[in-house]
C-alpha beads as a LAMMPS data file, in Angstrom:
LAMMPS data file: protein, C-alpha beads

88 atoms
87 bonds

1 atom types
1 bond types

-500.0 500.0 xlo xhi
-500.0 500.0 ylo yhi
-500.0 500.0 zlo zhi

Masses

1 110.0

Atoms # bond

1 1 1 446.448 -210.802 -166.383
2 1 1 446.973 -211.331 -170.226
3 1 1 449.078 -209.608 -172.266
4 1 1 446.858 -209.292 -174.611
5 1 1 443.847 -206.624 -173.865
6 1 1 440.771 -205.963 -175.901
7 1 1 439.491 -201.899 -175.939
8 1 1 435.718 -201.526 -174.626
9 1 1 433.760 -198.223 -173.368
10 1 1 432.038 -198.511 -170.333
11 1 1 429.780 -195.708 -168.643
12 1 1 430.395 -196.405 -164.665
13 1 1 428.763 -194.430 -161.231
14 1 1 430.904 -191.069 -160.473
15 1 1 431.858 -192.505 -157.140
16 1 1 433.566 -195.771 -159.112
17 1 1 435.388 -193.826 -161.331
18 1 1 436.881 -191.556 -158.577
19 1 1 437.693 -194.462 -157.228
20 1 1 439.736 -196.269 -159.669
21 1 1 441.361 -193.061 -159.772
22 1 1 442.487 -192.544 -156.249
23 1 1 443.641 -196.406 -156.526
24 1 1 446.815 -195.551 -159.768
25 1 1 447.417 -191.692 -157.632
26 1 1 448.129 -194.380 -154.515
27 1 1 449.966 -196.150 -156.687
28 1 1 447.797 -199.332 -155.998
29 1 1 446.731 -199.705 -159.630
30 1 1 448.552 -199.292 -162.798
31 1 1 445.728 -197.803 -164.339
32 1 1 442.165 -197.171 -164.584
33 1 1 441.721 -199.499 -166.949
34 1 1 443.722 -202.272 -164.701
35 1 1 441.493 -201.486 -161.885
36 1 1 438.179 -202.207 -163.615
37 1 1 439.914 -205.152 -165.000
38 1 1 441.068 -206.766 -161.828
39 1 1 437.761 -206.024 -160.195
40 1 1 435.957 -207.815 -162.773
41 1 1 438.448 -210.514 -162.547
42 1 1 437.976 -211.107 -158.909
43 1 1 434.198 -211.220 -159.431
44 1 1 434.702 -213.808 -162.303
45 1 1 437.099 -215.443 -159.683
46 1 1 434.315 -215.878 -156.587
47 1 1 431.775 -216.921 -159.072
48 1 1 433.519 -219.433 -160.300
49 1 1 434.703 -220.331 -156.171
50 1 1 430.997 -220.906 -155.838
51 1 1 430.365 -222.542 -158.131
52 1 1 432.983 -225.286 -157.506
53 1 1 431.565 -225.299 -153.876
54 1 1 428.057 -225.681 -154.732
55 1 1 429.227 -228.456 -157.359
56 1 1 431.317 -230.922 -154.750
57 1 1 428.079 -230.500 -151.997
58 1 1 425.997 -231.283 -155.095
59 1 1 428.309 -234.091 -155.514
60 1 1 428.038 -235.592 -152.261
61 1 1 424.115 -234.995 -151.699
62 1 1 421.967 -237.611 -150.601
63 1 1 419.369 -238.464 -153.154
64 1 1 416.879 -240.119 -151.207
65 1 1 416.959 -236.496 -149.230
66 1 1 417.124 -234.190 -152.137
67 1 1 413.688 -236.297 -153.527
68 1 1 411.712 -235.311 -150.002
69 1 1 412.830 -231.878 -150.081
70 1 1 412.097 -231.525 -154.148
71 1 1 409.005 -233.345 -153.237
72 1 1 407.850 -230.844 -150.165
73 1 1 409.297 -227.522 -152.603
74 1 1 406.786 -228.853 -155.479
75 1 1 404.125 -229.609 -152.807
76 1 1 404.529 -225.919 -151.169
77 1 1 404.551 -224.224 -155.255
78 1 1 401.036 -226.505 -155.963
79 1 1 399.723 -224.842 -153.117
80 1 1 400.651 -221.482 -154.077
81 1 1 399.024 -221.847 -157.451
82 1 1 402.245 -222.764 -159.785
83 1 1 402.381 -225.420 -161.938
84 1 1 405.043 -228.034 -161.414
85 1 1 406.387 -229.648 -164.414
86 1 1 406.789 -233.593 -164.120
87 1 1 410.413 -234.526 -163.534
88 1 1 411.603 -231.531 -162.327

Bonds

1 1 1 2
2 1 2 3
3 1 3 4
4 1 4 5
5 1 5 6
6 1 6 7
7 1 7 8
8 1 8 9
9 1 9 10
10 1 10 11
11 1 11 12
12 1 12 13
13 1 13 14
14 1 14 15
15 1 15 16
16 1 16 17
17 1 17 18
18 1 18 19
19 1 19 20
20 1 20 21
21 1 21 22
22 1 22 23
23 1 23 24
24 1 24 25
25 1 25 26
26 1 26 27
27 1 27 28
28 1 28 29
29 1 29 30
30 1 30 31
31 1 31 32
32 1 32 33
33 1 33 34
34 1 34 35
35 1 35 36
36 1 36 37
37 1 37 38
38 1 38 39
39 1 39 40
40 1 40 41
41 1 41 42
42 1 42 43
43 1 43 44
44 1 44 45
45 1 45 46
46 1 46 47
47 1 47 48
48 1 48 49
49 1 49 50
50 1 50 51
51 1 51 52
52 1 52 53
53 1 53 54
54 1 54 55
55 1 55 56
56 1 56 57
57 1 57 58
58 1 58 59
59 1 59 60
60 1 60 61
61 1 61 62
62 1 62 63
63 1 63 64
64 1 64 65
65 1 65 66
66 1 66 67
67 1 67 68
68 1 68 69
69 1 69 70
70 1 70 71
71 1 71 72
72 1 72 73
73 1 73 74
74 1 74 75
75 1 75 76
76 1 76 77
77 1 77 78
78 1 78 79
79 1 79 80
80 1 80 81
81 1 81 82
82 1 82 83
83 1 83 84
84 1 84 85
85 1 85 86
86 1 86 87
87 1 87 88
């Protein structure tokens, strides 16, 4: 975690703040405000996990396959009433 920290309010659910509570009385978190921060910094963390997943399968997709499936999902919205945009 940086050094450097930035103050912010947040309003959070009872049962969350209790939490973060019980985490720096078991000694598991510095503070409260170190709690919220490494929760949101794990979330930022698998986001950006599957992200870099979803890019390298993008990157090895088979474009002749990706057209027929595009193709059927267009086919399947025309029939549902949506328009489908040219090129897309």
């Amino acid at each position: 975690m940086s050094d450097i920290k930035r103050r912010i309010t947040i309003t959070v659910d009872p049962v969350a703040a209790d939490y973060a509570e019980q985490l720096v009385a078991a000694g598991r978190a510095e503070s409260v405000s170190a709690a919220f921060n490494a929760a949101i910094l794990a979330r930022r963390r698998r986001e950006h996990q599957g992200l870099a997943l979803l890019r390298e399968r993008a990157a090895h997709a088979d474009p002749a396959r990706v057209a027929r499936m595009r193709a059927h999902i267009d086919q399947q919205a025309r029939a549902q009433g949506f328009q489908v945009a040219a090129g897309e």
